[in-house]
Phi, psi and omega in degrees: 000037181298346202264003190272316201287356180271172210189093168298154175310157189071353160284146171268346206211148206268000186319205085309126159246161196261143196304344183296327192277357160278312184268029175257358165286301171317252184355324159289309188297291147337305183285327180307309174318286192298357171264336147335282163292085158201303180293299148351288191265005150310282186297318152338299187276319178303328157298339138300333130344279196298305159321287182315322186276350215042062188240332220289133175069356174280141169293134160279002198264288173301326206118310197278175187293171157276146179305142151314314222285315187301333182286334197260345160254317198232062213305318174253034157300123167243021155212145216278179196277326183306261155007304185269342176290344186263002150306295213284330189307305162301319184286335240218346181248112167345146170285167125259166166243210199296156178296189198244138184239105172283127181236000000 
């Protein structure tokens, strides 16, 4: 039973696993890609979108123009940098609930 005892690098642990649990990692990793392109070309065709309407390089949030330079790393940004850090800065800020009321 040397093979159970064996431990690829980066396992923490000696368990023995069954070779199907590797390939259900590839499969988790693969489906993570292929939902990435999918969210890609999703946001592509709406900058085409945007192109047709003459919308193209306008923030949907604000208005303002979009940066060249921010267009030219990211051609299918549809808000601007401002715009987009105060997004992401709401997904990224904790929920709270009500403050705590001392009586």
């Amino acid at each position: 039973m040397l093979r159970q005892d064996v431990v690829k690098p980066g396992d923490i642990t000696s368990v023995p696993t069954h070779p199907a649990d590797d390939d259900v990692e590839g499969l988790d990793a693969e489906i993570a890609i292929a939902q990435n392109e999918e969210l890609l070309l999703e946001q592509v065709d709406a900058a085409l979108e945007r192109v047709e309407a003459g919308t193209f390089g306008v923030c949907q949030q604000c208005g303002r123009e979009i940066d060249a330079e921010r267009l030219q790393a990211v051609p299918y940004a549809s808000h601007c940098i401002a715009c987009a850090r105060d997004q992401r800065e709401q997904i990224e800020k904790p929920v709270r609930g009500e403050p705590r009321r001392f009586q």
